[in-house]
N, C-alpha and C positions, 0 to 999 in steps of 0.2 A: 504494500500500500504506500503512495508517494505521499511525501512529508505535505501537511497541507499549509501551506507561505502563503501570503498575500502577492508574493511576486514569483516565486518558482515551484516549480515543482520536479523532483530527483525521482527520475529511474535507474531499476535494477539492468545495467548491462549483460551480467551473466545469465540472469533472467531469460533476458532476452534473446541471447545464442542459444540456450536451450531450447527453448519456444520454437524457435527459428527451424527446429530440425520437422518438426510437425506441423507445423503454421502452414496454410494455404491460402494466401490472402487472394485479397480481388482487387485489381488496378484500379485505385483512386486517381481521376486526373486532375482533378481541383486540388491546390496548395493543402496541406493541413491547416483543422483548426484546433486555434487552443479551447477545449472544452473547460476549461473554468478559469471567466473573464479576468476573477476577481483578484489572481495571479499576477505574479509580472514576468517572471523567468521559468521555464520548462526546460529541465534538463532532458534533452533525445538519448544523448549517449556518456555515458560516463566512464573514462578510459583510464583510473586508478584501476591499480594490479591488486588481484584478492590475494591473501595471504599463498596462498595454495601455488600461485603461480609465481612466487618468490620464491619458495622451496626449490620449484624445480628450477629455476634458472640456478642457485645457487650449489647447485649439482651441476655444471658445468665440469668439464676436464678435458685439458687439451689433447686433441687428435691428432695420429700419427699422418705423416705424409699429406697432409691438408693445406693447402695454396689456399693463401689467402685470396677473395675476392675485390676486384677492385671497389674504389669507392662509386657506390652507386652515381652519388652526384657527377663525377667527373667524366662517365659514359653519356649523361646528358646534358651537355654546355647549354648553359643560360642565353635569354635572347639580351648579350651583352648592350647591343646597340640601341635596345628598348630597356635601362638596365640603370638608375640614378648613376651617381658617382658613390652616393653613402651607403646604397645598396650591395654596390660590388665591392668596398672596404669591407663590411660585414662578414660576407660569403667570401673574401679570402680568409677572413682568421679563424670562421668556423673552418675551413678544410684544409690549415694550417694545423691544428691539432690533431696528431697522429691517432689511428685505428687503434684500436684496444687489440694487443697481441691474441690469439688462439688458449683458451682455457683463461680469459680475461672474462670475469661475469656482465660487464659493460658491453660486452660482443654480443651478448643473448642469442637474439636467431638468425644472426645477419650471415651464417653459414648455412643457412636454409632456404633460400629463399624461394624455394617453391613451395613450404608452408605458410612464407610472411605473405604471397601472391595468395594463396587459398583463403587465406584468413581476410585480407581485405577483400576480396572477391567476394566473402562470406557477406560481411559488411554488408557493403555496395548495394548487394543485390537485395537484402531486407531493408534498407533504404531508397531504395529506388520505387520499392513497391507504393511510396507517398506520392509518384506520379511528376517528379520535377522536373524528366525529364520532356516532357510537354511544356514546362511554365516557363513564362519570361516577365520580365516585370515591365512595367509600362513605362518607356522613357520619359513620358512626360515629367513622373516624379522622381527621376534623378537631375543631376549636374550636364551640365553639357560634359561630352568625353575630353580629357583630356589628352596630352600627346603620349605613349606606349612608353617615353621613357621618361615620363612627367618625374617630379622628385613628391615626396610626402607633401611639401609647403603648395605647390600647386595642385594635386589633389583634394586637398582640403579648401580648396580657395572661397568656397563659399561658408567657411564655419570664423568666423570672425577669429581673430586673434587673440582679443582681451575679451575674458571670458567664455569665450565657445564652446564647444563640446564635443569631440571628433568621436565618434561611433566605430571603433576595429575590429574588429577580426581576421584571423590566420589561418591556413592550413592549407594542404595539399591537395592534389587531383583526391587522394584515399578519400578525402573529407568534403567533396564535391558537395554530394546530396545535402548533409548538415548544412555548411555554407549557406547553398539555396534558401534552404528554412529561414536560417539566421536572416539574411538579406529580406527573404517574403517580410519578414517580421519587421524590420525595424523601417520595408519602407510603409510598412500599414499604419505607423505609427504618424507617417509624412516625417521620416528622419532618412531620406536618401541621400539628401544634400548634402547630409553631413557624418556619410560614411563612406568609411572604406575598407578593404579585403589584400591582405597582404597575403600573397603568390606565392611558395616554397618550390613549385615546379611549372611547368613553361606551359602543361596541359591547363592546367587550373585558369592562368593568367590568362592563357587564346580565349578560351569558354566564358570569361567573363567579363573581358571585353567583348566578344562576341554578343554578348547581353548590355551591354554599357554598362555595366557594373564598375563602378570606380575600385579600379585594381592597382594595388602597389608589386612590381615586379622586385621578389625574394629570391627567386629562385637559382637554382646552382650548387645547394650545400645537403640536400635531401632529395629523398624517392619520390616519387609518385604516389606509393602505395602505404596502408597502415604501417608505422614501425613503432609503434609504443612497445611491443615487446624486443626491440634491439636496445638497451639503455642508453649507449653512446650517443646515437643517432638524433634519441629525446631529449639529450643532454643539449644538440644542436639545436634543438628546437626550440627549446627552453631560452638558449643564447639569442637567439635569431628573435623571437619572442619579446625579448625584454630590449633587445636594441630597434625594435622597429614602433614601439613604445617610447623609447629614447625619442626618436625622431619624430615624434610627435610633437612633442612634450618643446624639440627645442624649436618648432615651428610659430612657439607659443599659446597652444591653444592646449584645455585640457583634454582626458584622454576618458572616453570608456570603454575599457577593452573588455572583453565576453568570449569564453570558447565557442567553438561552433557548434556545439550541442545545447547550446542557450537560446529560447526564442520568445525575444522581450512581447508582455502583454501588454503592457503599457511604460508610459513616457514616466523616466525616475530624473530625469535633466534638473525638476524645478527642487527637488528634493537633496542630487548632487551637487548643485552650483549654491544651494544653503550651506552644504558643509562647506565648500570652499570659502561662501563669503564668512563663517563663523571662524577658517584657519585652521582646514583641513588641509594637511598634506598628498595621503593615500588614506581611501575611504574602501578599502578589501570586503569581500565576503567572507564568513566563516562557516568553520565546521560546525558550531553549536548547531544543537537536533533540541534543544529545550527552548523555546520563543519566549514564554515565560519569563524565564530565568533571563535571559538575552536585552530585555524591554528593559528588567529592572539593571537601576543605575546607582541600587542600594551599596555605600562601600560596606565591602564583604571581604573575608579573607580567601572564600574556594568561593566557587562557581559550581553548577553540572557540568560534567565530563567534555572538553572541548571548546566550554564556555566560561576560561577563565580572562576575558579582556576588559572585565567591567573595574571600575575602580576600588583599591584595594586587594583584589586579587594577585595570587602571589605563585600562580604556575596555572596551566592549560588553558593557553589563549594558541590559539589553531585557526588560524588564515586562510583560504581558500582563495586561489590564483586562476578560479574560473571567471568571476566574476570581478572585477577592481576598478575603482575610478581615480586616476591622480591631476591634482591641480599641477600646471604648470610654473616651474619656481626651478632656481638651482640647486635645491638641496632635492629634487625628486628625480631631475636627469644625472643629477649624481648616484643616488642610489637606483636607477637603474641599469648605471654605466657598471657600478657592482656586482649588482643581482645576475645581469649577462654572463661576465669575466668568471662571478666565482659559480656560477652554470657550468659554462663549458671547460672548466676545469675538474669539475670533478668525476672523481676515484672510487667513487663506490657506485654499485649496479643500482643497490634500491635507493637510493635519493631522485632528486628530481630538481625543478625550477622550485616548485612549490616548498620540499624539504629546503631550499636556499631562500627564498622569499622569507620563510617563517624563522631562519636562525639571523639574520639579517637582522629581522625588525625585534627579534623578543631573549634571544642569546645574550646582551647587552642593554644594562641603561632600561630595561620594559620593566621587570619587576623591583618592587609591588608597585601593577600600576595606579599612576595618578591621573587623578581627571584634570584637563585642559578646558575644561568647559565646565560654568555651575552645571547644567545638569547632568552631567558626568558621559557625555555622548562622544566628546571629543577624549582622548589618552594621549598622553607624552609617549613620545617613540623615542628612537635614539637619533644621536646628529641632527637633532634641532628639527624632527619630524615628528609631523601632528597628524595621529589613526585616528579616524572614526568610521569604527568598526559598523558594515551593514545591519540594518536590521535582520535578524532573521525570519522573520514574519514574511517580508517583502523577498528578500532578495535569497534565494535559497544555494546552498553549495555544491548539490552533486551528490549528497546522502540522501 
């Protein structure tokens, strides 16, 4: 049963590949709807690893006689020439960092790759059955197109600078269908103006310019196809993720970025540009699964489990890096310039952006946190940054 938010609502992924094996659906050709208005965020797909599939990656062990494969990225060249300048600095230093050697847990399935092709296949195809492959959205309510190798600043040209609100999202051809959704969703909202879709491969970027979809070209440094189970690979993702956030951010305009399995119900802009005028930094979604507990801004010493960010709390505050909104400031392209760097640097399989996002903001300087605001809505963060943490009610995380 999905967590009932005011703004999202979280499915079971595994759930849902089970399902998948017995499911016989019937071709929808109208977009999806969201059946409960009163929502703002629907989680489609939820791509955190269950315990179960930790285990076994962490049973890896290096194989004899085994050629490493090249790097996927580097058998598909980027359409360079349709390609920023800040784009293509990015995508050298992600594939600047060498492969994870053979019996490295960070290599996960990347020596398979006709079950990481099956798996996204698997996907694709229970996605596709929402019918998107029909839809297009209606030019009328986007931007005029821009030029193929436009930069972030002029993709965004119609989201004002002081004060605006840039709507992003990311992902790869694997993440087509999601995409769609995400886009159906926020231009229903009349927010096309003031979004855009950051490209990791060159299939994704044709397709939506093909659609006039305001597309940011990423691509160069990742596959085509699902890789959440290669770690490394998400490790890039993660980097790639957080610098193309950077570039937002330094265009001047704030940011709200969303995985593409999020598909906003309604407009949270007059809610987010509060926190900023109040002296928000990053305004994150979290893990807390208690709303309750979440609302209150009682100082308290614990919290319920994953909801310790309230004031006075002095351990389990738990971030969620599906959902985020950051005001534009130097102290927030800084700490993105971080969150990227110390991404794709790391050394262990089961971390992620999100394990770096959360030791970033709460590892130091967080506890016991303090309120920055009488009603305790806003928290001191470290290096002179001000959280105010989502509601959970509205904004849900992916549980």
């Amino acid at each position: 049963t999905p967590m009932r938010c005011s703004h999202a609502i979280a499915s079971l992924p595994a759930l849902l590949l089970l399902l998948y094996q017995s499911w016989q659906p019937s071709p929808v050709i109208a977009p999806p709807v969201v059946r409960r208005p009163q929502q703002l965020t629907q989680r489609a797909w939820q791509s955190r690893w269950a315990p179960a599939v930790a285990s076994s990656h962490s049973a890896i062990r290096p194989a004899a006689n085994t050629a490493a494969p090249s790097d996927p990225a580097a058998t598909q060249p980027p359409l360079l020439s349709h390609q920023s300048a800040e784009a293509r600095r990015a995508i050298a230093m992600a594939l600047a960092e060498p492969i994870p050697p053979t019996g490295d847990g960070r290599r996960g399935g990347y020596d398979h790759q006709a079950n990481v092709q099956k798996e996204s296949d698997t996907v694709r195809h229970m996605l596709a059955q929402d019918g998107f492959e029909q839809w297009s959205p209606d030019p009328s309510l986007l931007p005029p197109q821009a030029p193929a190798g436009a930069s972030m600043d002029e993709l965004l040209s119609a989201v004002p600078r002081a004060g605006g609100i840039a709507w992003l999202a990311f992902g790869n051809s694997g993440a087509t269908e999601m995409l769609l959704n995400w886009v159906h969703h926020v231009i229903a909202l009349r927010k096309g103006h003031a979004m855009v879709v950051a490209c990791y491969d060159d299939g994704l970027f044709v397709h939506l310019r093909r659609l006039r979809v305001p597309a940011y070209n990423y691509s160069g440094a990742l596959p085509p196809v699902h890789f959440r189970g290669t770690p490394f690979l998400f490790h890039r993702m993660g980097f790639l993720k957080a610098m193309t956030i950077k570039e937002v951010l330094l265009s001047g305009r704030h940011v709200l970025v969303s995985d593409s399995d999020v598909a906003w119900a309604k407009d949270p802009t007059a809610e987010l540009a509060a926190f900023a005028a109040a002296g928000a930094s990053i305004a994150p979604s979290t893990d807390c699964l208690d709303a309750a507990a979440d609302a209150d801004k009682t100082p308290r010493g614990a919290s319920p489990f994953m909801c310790g960010h309230s004031p006075g709390n002095t351990a389990g505050a738990v971030f969620n890096t599906g959902v985020i909104f950051l005001a534009a400031s130097n102290s927030t392209v800084a700490f993105c310039e971080r969150w990227a760097r110390s991404t794709l640097k790391l050394e262990t399989w089961w971390s992620d952006d999100q394990g770096v996002f959360n030791r970033l903001l709460t590892a130091r300087g967080f506890y016991p946190v303090r309120a920055a605001s009488s009603d305790g809505r806003l928290v001191h963060g470290p290096d002179g940054l001000v959280l105010g943490p989502l509601p959970a009610r509205r904004f849900c995380s992916g549980h």
